[in-house]
C-alpha positions as CSV (number, residue, x, y, z in Angstrom):
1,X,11.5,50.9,-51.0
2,X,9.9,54.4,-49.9
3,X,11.6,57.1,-51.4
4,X,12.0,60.4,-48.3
5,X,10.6,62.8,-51.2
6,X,10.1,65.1,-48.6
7,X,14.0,65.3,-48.1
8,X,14.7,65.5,-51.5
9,X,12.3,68.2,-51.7
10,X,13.8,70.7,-48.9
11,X,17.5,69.7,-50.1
12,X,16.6,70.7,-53.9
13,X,14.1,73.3,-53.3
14,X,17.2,75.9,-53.4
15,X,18.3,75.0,-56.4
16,X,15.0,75.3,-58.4
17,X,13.9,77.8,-60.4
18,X,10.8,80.4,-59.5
19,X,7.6,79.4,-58.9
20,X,8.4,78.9,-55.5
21,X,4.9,79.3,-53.8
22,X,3.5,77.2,-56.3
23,X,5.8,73.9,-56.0
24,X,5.4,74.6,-52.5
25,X,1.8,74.0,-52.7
26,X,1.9,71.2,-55.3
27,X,4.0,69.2,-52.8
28,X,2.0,70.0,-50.0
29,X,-0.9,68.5,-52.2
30,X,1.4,65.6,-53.0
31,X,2.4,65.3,-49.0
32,X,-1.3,65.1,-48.3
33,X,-2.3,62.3,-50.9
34,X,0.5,60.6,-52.7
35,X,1.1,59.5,-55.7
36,X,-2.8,58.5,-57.3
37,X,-3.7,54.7,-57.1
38,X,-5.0,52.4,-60.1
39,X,-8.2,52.9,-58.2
40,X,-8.2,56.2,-59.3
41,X,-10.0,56.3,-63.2
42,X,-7.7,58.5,-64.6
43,X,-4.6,56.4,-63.3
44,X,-6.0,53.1,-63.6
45,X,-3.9,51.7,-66.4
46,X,-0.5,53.6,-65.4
47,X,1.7,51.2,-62.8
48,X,3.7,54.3,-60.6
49,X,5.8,52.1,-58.8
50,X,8.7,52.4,-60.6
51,X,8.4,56.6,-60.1
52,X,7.3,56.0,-56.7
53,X,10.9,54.2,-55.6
54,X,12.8,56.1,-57.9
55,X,15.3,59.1,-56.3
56,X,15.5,62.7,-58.3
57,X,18.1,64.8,-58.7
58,X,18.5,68.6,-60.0
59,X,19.5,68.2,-64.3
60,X,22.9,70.4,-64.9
61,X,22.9,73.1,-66.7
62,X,24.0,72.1,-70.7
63,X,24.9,74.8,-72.9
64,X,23.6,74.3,-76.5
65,X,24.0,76.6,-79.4
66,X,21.9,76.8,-82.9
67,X,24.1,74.9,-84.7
68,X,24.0,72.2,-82.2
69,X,20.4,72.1,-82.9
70,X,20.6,73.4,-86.6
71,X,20.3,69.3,-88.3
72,X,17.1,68.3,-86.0
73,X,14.6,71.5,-86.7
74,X,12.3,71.8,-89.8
75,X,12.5,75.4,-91.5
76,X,9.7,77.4,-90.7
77,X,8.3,75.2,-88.0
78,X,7.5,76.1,-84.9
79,X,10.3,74.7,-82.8
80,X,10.1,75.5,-78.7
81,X,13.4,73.5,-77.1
82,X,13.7,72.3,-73.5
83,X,17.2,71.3,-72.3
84,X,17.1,69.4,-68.8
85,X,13.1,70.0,-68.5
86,X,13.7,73.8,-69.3
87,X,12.0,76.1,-71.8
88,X,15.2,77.9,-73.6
89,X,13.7,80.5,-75.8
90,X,17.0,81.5,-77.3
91,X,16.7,78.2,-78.9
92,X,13.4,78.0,-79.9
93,X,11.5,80.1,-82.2
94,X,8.4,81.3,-80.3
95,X,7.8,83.9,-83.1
96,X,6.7,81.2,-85.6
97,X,3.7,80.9,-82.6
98,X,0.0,81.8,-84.6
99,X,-1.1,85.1,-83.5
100,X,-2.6,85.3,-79.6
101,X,-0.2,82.7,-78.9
102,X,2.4,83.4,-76.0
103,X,4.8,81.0,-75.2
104,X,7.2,81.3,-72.0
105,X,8.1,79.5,-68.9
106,X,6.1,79.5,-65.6
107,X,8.6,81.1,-64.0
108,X,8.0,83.9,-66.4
109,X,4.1,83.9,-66.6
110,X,4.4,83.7,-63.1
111,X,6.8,86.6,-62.5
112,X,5.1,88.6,-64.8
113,X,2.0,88.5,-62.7
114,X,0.0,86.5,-64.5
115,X,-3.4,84.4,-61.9
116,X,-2.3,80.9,-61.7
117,X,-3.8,80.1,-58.7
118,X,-6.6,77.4,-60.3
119,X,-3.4,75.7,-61.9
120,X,-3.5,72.2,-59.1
121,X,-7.2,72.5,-58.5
């Protein structure tokens, strides 16, 4: 079965967040090669077929608290928390990060000017 990622693409496209110009690119990469082959070193043990037929949709937004989270952190730990694929910030606790660490989405680096551009090379 051939998934039409393409499709799926345009008809979620809206609904995902920044980094526009940058997905845009990474698909057009993807649309050019497809997913990499087991003749590929790097991929040679992984089996994509299963990812390659499967469909995708956008994750819902889930609202979580602290206290939600409060039983699975460890005290002093740095703790960063991703609901639905997300980085959520006001759940994690980016200042325990060492000094010269920043932590924050690619949406955020990305809006915030920061040169991405050698990210897919």
């Amino acid at each position: 079965m051939t998934v039409p990622y393409a499709e799926q693409f345009e008809r979620l496209k809206p609904a995902l967040p920044g980094a526009a110009a940058l997905r845009e690119r990474a698909f057009a990469r993807y649309a050019a090669h497809g997913f990499p082959g087991m003749k590929r070193e790097a991929w040679r043990h992984t089996r994509l077929g299963p990812i390659s037929a499967a469909g995708f949709e956008a994750a819902e937004r889930t609202e979580l608290t602290p206290a939600d989270l409060a039983a699975h952190l460890l005290p002093d730990a740095l703790s960063l928390v991703f609901v639905n694929g997300r980085l959520d910030t006001a759940l994690s606790n980016v200042e325990q990060a060492p000094d010269g660490v920043e932590i924050e989405s690619l949406a955020a680096a990305l809006a915030r000017g920061d040169d991405l551009a050698g990210l897919l090379d």
